[in-house]
N, CA and C atoms as a LAMMPS dump frame, in Angstrom:
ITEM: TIMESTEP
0
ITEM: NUMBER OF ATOMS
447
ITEM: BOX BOUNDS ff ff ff
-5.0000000000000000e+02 5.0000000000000000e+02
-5.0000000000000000e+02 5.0000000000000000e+02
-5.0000000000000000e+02 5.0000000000000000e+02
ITEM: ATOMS id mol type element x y z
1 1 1 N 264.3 147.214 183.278
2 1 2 C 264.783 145.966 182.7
3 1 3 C 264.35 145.905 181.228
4 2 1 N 265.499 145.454 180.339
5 2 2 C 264.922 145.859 178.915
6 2 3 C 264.042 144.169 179.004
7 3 1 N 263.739 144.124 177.694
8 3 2 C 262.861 143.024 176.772
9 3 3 C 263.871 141.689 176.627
10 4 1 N 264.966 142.167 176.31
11 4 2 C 265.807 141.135 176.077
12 4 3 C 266.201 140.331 177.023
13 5 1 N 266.78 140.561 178.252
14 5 2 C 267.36 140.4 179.5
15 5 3 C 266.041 139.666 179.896
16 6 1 N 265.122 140.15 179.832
17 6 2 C 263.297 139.736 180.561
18 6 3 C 263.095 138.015 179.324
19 7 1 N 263.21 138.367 178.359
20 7 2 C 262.828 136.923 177.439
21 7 3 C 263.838 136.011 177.937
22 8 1 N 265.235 136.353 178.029
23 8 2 C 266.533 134.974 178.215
24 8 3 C 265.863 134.539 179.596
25 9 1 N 265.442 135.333 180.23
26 9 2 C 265.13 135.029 182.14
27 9 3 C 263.84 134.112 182.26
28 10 1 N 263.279 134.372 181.094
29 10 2 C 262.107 133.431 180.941
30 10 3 C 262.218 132.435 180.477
31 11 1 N 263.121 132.303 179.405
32 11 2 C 263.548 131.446 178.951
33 11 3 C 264.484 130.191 180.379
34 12 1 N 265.219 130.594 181.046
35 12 2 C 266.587 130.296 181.621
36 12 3 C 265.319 129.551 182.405
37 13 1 N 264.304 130.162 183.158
38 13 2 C 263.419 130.048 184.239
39 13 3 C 262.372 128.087 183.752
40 14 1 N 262.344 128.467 182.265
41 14 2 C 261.576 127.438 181.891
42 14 3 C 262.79 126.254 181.954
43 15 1 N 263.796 126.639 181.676
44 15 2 C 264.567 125.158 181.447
45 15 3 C 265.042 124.798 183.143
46 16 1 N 264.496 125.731 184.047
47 16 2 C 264.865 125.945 185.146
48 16 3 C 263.986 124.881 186.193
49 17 1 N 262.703 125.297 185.938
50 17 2 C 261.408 124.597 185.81
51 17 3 C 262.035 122.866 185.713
52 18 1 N 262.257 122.326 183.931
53 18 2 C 262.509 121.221 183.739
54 18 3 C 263.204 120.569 184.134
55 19 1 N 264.427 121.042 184.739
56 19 2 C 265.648 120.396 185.515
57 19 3 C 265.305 120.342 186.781
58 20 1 N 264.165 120.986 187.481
59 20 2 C 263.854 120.361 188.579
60 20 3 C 262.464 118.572 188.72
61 21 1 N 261.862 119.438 187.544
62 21 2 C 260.634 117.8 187.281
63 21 3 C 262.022 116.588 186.877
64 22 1 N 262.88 117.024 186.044
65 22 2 C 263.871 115.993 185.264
66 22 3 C 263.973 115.557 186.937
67 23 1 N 264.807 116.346 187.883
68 23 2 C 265.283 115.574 189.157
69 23 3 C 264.637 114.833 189.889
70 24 1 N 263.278 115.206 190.098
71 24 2 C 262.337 114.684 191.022
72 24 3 C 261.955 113.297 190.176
73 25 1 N 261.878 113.441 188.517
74 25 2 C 261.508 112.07 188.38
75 25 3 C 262.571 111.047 188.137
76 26 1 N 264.143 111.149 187.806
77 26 2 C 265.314 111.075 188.469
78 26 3 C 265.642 109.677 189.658
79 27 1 N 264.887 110.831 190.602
80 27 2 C 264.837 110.582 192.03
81 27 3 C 263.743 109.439 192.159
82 28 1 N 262.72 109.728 191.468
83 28 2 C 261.577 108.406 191.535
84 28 3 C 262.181 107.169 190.937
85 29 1 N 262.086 107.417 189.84
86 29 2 C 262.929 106.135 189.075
87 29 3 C 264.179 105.456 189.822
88 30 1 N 264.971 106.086 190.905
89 30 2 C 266.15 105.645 191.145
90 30 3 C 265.245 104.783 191.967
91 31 1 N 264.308 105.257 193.046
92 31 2 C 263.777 104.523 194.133
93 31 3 C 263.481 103.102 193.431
94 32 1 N 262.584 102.963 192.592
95 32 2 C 261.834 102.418 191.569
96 32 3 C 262.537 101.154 191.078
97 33 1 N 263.872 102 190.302
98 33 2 C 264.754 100.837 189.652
99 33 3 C 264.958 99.45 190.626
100 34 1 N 264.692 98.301 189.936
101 34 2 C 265.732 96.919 190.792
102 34 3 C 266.96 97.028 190.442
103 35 1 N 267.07 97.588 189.114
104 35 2 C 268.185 96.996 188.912
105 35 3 C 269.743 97.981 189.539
106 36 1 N 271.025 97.735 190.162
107 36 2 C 272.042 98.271 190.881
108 36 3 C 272.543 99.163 189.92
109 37 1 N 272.94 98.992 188.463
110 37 2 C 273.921 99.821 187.968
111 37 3 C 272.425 101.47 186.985
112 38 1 N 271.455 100.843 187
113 38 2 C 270.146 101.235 186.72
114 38 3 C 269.69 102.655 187.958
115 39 1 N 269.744 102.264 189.091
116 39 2 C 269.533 102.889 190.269
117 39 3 C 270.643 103.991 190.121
118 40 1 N 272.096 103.77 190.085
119 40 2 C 272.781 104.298 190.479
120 40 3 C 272.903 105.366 188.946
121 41 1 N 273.002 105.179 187.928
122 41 2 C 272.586 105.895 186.947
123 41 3 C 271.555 106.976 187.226
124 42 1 N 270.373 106.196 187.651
125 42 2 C 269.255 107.526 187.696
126 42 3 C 269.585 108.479 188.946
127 43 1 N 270.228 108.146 189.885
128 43 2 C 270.598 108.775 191.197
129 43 3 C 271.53 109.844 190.29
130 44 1 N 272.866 109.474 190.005
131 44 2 C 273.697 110.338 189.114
132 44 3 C 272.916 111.675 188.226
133 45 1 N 271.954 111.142 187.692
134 45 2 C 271.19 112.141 186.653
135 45 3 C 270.347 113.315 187.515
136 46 1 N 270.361 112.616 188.628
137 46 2 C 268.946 113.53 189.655
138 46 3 C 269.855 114.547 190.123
139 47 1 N 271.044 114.022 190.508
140 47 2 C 272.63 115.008 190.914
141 47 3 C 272.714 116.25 190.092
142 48 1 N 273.07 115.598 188.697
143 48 2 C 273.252 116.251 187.753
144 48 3 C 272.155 117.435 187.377
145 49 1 N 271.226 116.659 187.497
146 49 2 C 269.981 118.313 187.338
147 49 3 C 269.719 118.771 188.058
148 50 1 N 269.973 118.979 189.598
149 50 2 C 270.522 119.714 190.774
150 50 3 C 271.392 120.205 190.37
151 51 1 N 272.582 120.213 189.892
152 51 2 C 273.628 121.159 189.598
153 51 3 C 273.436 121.88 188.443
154 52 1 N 272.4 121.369 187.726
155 52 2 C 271.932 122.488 186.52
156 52 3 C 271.569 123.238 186.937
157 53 1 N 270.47 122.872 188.043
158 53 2 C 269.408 123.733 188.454
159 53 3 C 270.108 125.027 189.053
160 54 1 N 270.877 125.021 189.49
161 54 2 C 272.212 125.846 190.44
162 54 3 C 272.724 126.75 189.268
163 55 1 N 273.754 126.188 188.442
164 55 2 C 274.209 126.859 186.979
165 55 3 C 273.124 127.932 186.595
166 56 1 N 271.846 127.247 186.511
167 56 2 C 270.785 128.351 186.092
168 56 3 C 270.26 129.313 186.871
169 57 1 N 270.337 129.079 188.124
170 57 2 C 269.855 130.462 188.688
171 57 3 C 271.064 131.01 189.143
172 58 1 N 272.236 130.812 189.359
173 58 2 C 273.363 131.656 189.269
174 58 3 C 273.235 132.513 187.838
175 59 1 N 272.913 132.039 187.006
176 59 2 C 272.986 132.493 185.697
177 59 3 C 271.543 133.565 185.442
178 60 1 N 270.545 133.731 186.176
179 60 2 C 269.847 134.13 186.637
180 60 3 C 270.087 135.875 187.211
181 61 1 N 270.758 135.243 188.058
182 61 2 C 270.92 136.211 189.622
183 61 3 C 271.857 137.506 188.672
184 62 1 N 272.838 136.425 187.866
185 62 2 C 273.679 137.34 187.146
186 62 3 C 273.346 138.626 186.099
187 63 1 N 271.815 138.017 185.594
188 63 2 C 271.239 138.99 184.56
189 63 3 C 270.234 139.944 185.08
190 64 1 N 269.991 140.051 186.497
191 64 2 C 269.603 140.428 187.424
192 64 3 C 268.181 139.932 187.584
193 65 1 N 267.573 138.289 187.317
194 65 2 C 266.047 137.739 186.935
195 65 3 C 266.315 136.823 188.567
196 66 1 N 264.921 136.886 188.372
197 66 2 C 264.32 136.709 189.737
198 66 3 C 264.635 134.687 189.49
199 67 1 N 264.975 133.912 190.062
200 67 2 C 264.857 132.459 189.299
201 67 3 C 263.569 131.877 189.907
202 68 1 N 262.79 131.053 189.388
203 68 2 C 261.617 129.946 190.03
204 68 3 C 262.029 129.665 190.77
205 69 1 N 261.501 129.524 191.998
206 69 2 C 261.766 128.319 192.95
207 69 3 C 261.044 127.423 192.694
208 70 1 N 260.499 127.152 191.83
209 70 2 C 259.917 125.044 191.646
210 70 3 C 258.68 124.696 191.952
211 71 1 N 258.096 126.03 192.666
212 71 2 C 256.474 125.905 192.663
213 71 3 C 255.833 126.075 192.095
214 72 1 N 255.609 126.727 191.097
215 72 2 C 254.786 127.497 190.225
216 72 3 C 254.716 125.955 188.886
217 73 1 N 253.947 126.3 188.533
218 73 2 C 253.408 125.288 187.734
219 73 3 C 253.217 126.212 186.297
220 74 1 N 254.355 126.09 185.235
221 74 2 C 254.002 126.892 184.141
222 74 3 C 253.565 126.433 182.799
223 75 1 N 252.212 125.274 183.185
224 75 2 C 251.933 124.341 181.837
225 75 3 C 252.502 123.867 180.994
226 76 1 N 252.591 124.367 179.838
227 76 2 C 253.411 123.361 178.678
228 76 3 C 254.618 122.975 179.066
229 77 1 N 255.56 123.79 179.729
230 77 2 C 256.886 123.992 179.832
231 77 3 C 256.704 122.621 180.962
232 78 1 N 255.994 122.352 181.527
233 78 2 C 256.253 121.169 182.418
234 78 3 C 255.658 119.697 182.085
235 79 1 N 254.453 120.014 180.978
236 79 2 C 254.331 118.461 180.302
237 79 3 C 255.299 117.474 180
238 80 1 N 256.555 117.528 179.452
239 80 2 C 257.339 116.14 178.601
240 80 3 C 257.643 115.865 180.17
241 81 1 N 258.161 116.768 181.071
242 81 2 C 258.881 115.62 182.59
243 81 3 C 257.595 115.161 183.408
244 82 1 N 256.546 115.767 183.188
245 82 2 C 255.619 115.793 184.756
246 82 3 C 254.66 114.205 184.17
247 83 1 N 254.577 113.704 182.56
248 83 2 C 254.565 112.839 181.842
249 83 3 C 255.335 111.703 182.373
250 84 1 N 256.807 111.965 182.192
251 84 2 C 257.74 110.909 182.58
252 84 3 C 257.698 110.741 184.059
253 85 1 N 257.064 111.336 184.899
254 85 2 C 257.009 111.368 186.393
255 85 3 C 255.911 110.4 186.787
256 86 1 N 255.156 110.351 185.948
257 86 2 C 254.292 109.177 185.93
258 86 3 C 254.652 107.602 185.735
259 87 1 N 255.917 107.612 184.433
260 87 2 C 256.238 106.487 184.29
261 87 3 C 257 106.054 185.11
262 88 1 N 258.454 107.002 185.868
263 88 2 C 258.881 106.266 186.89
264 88 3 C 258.221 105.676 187.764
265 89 1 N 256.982 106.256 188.225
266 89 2 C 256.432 105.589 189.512
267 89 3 C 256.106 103.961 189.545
268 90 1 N 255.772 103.587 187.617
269 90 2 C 256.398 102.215 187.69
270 90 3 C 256.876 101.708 188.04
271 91 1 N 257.159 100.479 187.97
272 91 2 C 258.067 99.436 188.549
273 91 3 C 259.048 98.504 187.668
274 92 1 N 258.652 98.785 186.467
275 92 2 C 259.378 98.104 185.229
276 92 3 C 260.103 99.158 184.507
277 93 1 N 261.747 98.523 184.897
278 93 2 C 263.293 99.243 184.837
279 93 3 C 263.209 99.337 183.253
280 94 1 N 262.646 98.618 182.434
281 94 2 C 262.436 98.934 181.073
282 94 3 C 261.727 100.157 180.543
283 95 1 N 260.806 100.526 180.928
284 95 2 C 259.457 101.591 180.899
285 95 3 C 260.123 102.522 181.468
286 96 1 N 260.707 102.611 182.615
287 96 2 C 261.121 104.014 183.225
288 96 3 C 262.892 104.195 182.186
289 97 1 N 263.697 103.241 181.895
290 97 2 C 264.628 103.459 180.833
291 97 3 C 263.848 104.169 179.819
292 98 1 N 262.927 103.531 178.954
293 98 2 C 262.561 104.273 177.771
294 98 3 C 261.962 105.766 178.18
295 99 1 N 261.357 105.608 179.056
296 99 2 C 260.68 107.332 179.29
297 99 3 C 261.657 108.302 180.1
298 100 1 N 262.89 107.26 180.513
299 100 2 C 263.91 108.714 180.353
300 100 3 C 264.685 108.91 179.286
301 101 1 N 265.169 107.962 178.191
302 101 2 C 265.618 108.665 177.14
303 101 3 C 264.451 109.543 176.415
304 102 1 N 263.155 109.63 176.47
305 102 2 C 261.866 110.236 175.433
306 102 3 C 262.251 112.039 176.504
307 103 1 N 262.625 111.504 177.685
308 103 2 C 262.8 112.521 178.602
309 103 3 C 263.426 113.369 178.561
310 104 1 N 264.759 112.81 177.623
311 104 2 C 266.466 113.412 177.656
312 104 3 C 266.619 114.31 176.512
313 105 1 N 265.683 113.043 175.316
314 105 2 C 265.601 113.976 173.902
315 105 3 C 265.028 115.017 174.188
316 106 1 N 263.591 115.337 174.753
317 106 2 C 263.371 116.589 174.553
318 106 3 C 263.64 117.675 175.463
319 107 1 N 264.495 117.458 176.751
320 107 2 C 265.187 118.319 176.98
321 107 3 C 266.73 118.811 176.038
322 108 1 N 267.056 118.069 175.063
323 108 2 C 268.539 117.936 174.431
324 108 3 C 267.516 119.47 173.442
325 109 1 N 266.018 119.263 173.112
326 109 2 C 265.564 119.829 171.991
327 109 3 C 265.315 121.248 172.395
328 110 1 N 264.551 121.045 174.031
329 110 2 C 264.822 122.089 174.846
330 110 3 C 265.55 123.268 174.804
331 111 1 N 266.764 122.577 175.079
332 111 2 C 268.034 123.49 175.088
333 111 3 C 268.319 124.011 173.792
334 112 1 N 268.051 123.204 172.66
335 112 2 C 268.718 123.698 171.317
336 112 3 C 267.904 124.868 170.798
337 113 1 N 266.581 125.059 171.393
338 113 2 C 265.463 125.764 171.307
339 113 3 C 265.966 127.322 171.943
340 114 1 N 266.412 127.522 173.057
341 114 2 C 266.973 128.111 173.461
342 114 3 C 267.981 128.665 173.455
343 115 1 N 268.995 127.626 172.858
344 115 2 C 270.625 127.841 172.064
345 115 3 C 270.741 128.362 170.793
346 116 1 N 269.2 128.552 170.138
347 116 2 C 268.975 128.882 168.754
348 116 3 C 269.054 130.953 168.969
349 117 1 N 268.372 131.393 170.107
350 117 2 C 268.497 132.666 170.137
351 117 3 C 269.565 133.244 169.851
352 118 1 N 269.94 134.209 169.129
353 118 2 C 270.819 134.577 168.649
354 118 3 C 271.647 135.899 170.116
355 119 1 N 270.251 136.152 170.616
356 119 2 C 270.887 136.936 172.071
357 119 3 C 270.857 136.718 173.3
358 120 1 N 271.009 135.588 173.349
359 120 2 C 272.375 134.796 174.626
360 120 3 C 273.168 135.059 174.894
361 121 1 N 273.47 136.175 175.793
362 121 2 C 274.923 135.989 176.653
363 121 3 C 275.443 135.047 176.422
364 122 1 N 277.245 135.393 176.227
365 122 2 C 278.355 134.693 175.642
366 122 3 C 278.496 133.513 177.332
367 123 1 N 278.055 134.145 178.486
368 123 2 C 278.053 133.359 179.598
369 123 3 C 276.826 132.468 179.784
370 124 1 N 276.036 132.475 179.574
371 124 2 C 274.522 131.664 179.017
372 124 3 C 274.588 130.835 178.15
373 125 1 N 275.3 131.607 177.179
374 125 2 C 275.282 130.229 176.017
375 125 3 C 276.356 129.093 176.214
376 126 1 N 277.751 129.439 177.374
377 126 2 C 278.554 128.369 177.772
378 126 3 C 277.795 127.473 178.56
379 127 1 N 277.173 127.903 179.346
380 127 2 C 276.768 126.912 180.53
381 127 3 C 275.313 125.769 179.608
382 128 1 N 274.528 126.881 178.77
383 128 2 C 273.842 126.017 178.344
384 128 3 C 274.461 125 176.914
385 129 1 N 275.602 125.207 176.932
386 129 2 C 276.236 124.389 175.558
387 129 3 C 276.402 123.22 176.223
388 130 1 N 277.191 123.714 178.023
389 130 2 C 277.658 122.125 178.444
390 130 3 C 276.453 121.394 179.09
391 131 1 N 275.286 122.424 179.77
392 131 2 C 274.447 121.25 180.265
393 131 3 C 273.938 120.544 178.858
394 132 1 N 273.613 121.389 177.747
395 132 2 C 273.286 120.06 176.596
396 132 3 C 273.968 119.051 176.112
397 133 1 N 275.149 119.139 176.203
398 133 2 C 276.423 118.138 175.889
399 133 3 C 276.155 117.342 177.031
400 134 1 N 276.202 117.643 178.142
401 134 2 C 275.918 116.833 179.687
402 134 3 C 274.886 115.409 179.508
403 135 1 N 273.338 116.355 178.807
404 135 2 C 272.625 115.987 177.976
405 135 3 C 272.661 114.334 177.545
406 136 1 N 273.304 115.192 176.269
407 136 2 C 273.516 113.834 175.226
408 136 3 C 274.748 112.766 175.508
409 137 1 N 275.413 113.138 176.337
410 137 2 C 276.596 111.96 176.801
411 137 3 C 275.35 110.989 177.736
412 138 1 N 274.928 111.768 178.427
413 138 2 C 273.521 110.79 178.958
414 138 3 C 272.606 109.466 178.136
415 139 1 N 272.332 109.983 177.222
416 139 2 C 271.48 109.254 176.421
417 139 3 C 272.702 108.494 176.048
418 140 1 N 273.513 108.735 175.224
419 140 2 C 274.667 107.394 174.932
420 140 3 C 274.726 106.662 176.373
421 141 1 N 274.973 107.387 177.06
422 141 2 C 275.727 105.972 178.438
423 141 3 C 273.775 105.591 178.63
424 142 1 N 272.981 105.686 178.655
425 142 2 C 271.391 105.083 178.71
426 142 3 C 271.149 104.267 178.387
427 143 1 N 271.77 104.402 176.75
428 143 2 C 271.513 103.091 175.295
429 143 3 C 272.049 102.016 175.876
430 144 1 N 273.662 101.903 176.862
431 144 2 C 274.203 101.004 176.932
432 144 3 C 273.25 100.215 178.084
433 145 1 N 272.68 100.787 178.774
434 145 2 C 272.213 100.102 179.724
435 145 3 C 270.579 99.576 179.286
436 146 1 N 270.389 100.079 178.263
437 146 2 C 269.631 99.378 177.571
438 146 3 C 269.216 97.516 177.93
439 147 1 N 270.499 96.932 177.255
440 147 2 C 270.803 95.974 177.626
441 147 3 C 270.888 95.057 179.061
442 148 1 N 270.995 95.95 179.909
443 148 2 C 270.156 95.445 181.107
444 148 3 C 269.06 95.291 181.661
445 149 1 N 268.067 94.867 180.931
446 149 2 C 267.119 94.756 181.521
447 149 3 C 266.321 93.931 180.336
């Protein structure tokens, strides 16, 4: 296995990592939320990084890298969600709103971090163009709900 193929897999593996803490805290916050259109938002997002999570180890399997399964604990790479996993467990739909947009940005930064390599597979760099676009349509529809609460 060359160097290159081995860094994207590490790479793919870390954002692989985050889209599962993103879901689980997702999933907390939905429990969490009072509010109906609030709940059903964070439920949607927990979906959504389940199907990342999928995209990426298909994308994985394809470069022939082994993917995380979600146990392994790889420090830094899991601070900004395992952070926000704390705040959902709150109870105030305001606090868990703000610490998932603080959540969203730096996965949006994540990805761009990753989208910056210049040797990305032309199939790597599609899937990770749309989960970051996926991303940031998030944070806009977030802002609006802002206002609820």
């Amino acid at each position: 296995m060359n160097k290159y193929t081995e860094k994207i897999g590490n790479q793919l593996n870390d954002l692989l990592e985050k889209n599962y803490d993103a879901e689980k805290g997702f999933k907390k916050a939905s429990e969490n939320a009072k509010h109906k259109k609030l709940k059903d938002y964070f439920n949607a997002k927990a979906q959504e990084r389940y199907d990342f999570g999928h995209q990426l180890k298909s994308e994985l399997k394809l470069l022939g890298q082994e993917p995380d399964k979600g146990g392994s604990l790889t420090g830094d790479a899991h601070r900004t969600w395992m952070e926000v996993k704390s705040w959902f467990s709150s109870d105030n739909d305001e606090s868990m709103l703000e610490e998932a947009i603080r959540g969203e940005k730096a996965s949006v930064d994540e990805y761009r971090e990753v989208l910056n390599e210049t040797t990305i597979p032309p199939s790597t760099k599609d899937i990770l163009l749309f989960q970051k676009a996926t991303i940031e349509k998030g944070l806009n529809d977030i802002k609006k709900l802002e206002d609820l609460s």
